[in-house]
C-alpha positions as CSV (number, residue, x, y, z in Angstrom):
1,X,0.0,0.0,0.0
2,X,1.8,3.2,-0.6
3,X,1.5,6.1,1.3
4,X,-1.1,9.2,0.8
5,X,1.7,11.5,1.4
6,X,5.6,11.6,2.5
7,X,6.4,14.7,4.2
8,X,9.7,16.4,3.4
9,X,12.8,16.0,6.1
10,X,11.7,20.3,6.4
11,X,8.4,19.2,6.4
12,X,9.0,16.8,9.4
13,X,11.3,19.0,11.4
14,X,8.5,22.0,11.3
15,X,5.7,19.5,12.4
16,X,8.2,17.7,15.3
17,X,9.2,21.6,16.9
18,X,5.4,21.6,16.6
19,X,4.4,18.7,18.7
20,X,7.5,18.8,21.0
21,X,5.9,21.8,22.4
22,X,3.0,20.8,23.6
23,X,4.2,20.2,26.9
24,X,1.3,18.2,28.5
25,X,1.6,15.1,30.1
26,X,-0.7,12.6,27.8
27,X,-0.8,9.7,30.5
28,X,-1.1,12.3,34.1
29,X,-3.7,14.0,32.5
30,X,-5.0,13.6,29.0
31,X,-8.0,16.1,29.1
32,X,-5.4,19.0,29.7
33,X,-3.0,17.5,26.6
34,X,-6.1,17.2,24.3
35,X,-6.8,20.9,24.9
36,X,-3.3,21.8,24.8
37,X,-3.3,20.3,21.0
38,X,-6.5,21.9,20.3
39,X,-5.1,24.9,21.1
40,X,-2.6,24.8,18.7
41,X,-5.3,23.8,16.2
42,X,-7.4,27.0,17.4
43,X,-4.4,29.4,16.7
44,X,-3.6,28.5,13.7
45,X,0.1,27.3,13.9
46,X,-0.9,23.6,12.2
47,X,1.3,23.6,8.6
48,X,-1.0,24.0,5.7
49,X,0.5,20.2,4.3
50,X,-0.4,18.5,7.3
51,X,-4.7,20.4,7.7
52,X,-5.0,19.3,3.9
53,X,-3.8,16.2,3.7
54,X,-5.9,15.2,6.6
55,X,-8.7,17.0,4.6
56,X,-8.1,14.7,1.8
57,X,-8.3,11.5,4.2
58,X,-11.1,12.9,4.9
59,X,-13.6,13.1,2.2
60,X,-12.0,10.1,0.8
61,X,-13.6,7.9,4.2
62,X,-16.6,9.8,3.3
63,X,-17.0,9.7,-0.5
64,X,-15.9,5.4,0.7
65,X,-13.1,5.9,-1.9
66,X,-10.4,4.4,0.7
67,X,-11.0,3.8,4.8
68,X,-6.9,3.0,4.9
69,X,-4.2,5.7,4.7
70,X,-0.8,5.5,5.4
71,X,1.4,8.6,6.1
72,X,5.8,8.3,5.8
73,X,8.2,9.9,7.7
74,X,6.2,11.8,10.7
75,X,7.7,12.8,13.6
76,X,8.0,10.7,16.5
77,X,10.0,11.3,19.7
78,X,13.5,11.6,18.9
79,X,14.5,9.2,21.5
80,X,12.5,5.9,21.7
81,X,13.2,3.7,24.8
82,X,13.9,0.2,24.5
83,X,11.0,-2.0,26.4
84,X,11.0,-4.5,28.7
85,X,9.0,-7.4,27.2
86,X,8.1,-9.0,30.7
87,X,6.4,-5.5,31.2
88,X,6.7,-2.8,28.1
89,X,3.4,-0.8,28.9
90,X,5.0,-0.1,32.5
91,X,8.5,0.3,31.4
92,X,7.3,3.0,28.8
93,X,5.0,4.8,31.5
94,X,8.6,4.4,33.7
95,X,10.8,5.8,30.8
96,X,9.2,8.0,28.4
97,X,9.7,11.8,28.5
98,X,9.2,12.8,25.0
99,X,5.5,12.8,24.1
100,X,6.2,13.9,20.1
101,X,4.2,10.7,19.1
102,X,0.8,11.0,21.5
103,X,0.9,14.7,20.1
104,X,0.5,13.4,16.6
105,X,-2.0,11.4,17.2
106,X,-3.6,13.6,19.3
107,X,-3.6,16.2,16.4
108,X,-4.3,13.9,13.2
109,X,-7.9,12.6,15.3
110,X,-8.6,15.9,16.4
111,X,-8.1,17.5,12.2
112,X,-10.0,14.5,11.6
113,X,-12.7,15.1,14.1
114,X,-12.4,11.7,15.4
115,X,-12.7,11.7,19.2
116,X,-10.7,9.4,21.2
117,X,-11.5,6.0,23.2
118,X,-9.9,4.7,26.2
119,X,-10.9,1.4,28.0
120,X,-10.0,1.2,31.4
121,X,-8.1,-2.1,31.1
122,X,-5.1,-0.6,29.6
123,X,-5.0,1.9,32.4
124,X,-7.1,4.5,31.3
125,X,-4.6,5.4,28.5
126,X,-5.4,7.4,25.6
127,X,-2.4,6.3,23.9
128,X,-1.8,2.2,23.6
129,X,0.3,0.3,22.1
130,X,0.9,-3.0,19.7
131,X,3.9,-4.5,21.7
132,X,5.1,-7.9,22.6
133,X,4.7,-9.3,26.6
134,X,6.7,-12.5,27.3
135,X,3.8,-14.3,28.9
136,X,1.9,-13.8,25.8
137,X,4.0,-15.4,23.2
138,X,2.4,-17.6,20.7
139,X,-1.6,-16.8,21.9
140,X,-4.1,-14.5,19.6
141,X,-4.0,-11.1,21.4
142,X,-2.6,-7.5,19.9
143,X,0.4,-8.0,23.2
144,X,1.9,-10.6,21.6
145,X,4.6,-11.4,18.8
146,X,1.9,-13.5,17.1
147,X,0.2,-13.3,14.0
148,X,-3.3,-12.2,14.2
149,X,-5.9,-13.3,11.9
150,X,-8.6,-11.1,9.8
151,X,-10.8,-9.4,13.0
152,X,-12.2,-6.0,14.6
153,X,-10.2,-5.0,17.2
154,X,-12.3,-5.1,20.9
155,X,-14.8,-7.8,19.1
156,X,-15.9,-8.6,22.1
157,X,-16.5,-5.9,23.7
158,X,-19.9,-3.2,23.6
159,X,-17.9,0.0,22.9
160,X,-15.2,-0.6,19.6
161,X,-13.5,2.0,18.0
162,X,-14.7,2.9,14.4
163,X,-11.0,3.9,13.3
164,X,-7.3,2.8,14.8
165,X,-4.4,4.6,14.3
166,X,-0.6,2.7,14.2
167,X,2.2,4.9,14.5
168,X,5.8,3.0,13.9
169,X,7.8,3.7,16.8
170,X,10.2,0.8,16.5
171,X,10.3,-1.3,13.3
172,X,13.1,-3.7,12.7
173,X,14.1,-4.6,9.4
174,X,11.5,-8.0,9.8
175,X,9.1,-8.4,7.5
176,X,5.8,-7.6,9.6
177,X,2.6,-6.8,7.4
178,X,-0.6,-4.9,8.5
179,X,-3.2,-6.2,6.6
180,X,-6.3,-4.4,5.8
181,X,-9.6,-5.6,4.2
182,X,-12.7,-3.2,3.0
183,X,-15.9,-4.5,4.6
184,X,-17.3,-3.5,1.3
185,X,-15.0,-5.8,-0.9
186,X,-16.7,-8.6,1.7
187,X,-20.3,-8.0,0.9
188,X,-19.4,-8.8,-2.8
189,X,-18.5,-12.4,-2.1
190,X,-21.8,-12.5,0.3
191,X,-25.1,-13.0,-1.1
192,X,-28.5,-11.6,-0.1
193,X,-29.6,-14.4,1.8
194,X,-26.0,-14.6,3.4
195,X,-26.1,-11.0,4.5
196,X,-29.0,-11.3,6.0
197,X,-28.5,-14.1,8.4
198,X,-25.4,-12.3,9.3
199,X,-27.3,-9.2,10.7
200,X,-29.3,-11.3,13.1
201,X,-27.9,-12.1,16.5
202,X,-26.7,-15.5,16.0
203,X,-23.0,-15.2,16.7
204,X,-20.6,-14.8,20.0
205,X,-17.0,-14.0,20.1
206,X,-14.6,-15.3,23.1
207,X,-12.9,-12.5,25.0
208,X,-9.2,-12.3,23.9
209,X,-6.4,-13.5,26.9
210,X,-5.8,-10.3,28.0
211,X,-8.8,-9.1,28.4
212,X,-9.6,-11.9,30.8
213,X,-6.3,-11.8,32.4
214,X,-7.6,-8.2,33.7
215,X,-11.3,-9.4,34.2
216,X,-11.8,-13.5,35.3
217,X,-15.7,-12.7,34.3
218,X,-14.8,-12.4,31.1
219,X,-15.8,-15.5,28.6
220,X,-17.9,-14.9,26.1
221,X,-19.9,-11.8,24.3
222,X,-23.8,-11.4,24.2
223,X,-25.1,-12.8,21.3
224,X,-24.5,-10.6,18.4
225,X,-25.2,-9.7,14.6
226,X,-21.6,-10.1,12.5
227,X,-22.8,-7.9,9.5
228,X,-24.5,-4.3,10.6
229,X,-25.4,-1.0,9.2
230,X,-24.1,-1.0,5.6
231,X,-20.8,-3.0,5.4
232,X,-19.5,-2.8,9.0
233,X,-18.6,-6.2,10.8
234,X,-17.7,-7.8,14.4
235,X,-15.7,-10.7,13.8
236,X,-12.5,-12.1,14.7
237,X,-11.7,-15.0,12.4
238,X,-11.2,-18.2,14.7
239,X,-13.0,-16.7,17.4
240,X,-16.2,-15.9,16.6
241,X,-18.6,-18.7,16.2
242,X,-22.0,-19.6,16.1
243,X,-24.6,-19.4,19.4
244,X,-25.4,-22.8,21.3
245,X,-29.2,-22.1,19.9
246,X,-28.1,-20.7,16.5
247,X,-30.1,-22.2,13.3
248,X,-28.5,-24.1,10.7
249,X,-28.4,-21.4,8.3
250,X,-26.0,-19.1,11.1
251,X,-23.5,-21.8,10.6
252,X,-23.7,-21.5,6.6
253,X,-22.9,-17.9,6.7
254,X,-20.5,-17.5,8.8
255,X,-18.6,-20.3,6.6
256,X,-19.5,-18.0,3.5
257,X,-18.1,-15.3,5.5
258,X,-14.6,-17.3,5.9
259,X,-14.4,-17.7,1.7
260,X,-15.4,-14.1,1.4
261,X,-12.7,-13.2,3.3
262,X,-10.3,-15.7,1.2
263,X,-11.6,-14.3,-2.0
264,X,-12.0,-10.7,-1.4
265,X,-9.4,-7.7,-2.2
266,X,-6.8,-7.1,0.6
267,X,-4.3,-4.2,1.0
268,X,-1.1,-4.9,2.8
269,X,1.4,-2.3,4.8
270,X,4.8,-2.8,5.9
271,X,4.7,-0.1,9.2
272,X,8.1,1.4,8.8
273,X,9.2,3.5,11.6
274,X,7.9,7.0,11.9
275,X,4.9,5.7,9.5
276,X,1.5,6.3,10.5
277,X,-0.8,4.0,9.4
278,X,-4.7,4.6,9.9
279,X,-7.9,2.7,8.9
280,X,-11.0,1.6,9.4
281,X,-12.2,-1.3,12.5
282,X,-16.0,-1.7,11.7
283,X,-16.0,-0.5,8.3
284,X,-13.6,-3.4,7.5
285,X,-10.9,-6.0,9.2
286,X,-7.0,-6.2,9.8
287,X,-4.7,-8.7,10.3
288,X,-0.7,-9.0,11.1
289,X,1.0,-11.0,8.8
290,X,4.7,-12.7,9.7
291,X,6.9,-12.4,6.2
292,X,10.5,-13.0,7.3
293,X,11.7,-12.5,10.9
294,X,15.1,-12.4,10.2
295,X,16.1,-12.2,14.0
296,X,13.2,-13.4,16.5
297,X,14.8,-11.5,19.8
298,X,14.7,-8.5,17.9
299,X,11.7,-8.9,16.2
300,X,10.1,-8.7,19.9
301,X,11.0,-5.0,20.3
302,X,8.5,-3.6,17.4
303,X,6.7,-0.9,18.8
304,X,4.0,0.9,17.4
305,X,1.8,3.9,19.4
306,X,-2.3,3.2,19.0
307,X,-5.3,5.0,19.3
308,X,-9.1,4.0,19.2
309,X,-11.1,6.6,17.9
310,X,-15.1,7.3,17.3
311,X,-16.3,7.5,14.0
312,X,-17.2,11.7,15.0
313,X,-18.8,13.2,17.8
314,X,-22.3,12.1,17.3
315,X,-21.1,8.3,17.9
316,X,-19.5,9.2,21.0
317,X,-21.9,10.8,22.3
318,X,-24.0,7.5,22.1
319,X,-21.9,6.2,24.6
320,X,-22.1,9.5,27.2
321,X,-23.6,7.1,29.8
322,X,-19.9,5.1,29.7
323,X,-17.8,7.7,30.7
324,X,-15.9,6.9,33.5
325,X,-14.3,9.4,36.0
326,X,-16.6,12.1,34.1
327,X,-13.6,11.5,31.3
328,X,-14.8,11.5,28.0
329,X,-13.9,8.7,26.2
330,X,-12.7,6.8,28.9
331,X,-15.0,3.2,29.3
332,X,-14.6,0.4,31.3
333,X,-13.5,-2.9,29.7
């Protein structure tokens, strides 16, 4: 997939002096750095590159001409800790001073006016991350250095983001693919009769591992549709499965739904570092693919910076009765 736009090494330094001077603490209190970036937004010190192309991203995610954009050589911090895979997220809350990344993401979203999500499990965060933990190696969750099959991130769950951003903090030279499928592309290897068993609420989805390593009462979502609204979905390929009480005909389409996903168009992205990759979760499905790992040990050290965001603020505000800590945003798991 190649990128919507490349900014210039000028191009980067002006956006990076930018960012660096934010100087709100994104994980001691988010609500202050949001402002601080809107701010900047309201005074008009944003480079006119940066406020178009995100105008152009856009209209193409509402015109449905592309819901996956990739943007090369941002900034990012210009030091980037090395993690400790037993416990990265708390050895990059223990070591990271330079906050050039959350700014950018804080920015693009808010350009895009796509609000942020936060789920309590990953302590309240704003900011996440795709990183490997030890004690996860070789099982199906985002903390891992596994691959992950066609899904929807937070499948499970009641409140999922409608877009993720990936930032490449650290990206060794191993061949890692983001994979990226349009829920649209689906529906054309789906037929009426297909679709429609799809939207009823024949289907559960496990919780992942470490959503149930945080929460024991975790097992298993309500039953729910897999195809809603137009073309959006809530699957995650080897995990959701058909209801206990599910007719025959739930079990036909959600095999339909496995060929669909075989047959249909797929974009691919290598996250480099200082890449920003951002798509679509509903509106479509990603995967991580495993090329070559040339050197496994380092292979564990690919970092990228995530955020969930709402489609805009109307589908927020559906969820206003979530808020936790009067945060906006912020849900429980």
């Amino acid at each position: 997939m190649q990128p919507i736009y490349s900014l210039s090494q000028a191009e980067r330094d002006a956006l990076y002096n930018l960012l660096d001077g934010i100087g709100k603490h994104p994980y001691e209190d988010y609500p202050a750095f949001s402002r601080a970036v809107a701010d900047v937004i309201d005074q008009g010190r944003v480079p006119a590159f940066f406020t178009e192309v995100c105008s152009r991203i856009r209209q193409e995610r509402l015109s449905g001409t592309s819901q996956a954009h990739v943007l090369r050589n941002v900034p990012i911090d210009a030091e980037i800790p090395l993690l400790d895979n037993d416990d990265p997220v708390s050895d990059k809350h223990a070591k990271k001073t330079i906050f050039v990344g959350e700014a950018l993401l804080e920015l693009f979203n808010q350009l895009m006016g796509t609000p942020l999500l936060a789920y309590a499990r990953n302590r309240g965060d704003f900011f996440t991350d795709v990183v490997a933990y030890n004690r996860f190696d070789g099982l199906f969750t985002g903390y891992s250095d596994s691959e992950l099959y066609f899904h929807n991130d937070r499948t499970a769950h009641p409140v999922r983001a409608d877009y993720i951003s990936l930032l490449g903090m650290r990206c060794p030279d191993d061949v890692i693919y983001t994979g990226y499928v349009d829920g649209t592309a689906l529906l054309e290897h789906l037929d009426e009769a297909q679709q429609a068993t799809l939207r009823e609420p024949y289907f559960v989805t496990a919780f992942d591992v470490f959503s149930r390593e945080h929460n024991s009462e975790l097992t298993e979502s309500e039953k729910h549709p897999i195809l809603y609204g137009h073309h959006s979905f809530r699957y995650m390929d080897t995990t959701t499965t058909v209801a206990s009480d599910a007719p025959v005909e739930a079990r036909d389409a959600i095999i339909a739904l496995k060929d669909a996903l075989a047959k249909a168009h797929k974009q691919r992205h290598r996250i480099l570092t200082g890449d920003l990759f951002v798509l679509a979760n509903q509106d479509g499905m990603h995967s991580r693919e495993k090329i070559e790992i040339l050197d496994p040990v380092r292979a564990k050290t690919r970092w990228l910076l995530k955020t969930y965001a709402f489609r805009d603020d109307a589908a927020a505000d559906v969820h206003a009765d979530a808020w936790l800590n009067g945060i906006r945003g912020l849900v429980a798991d």
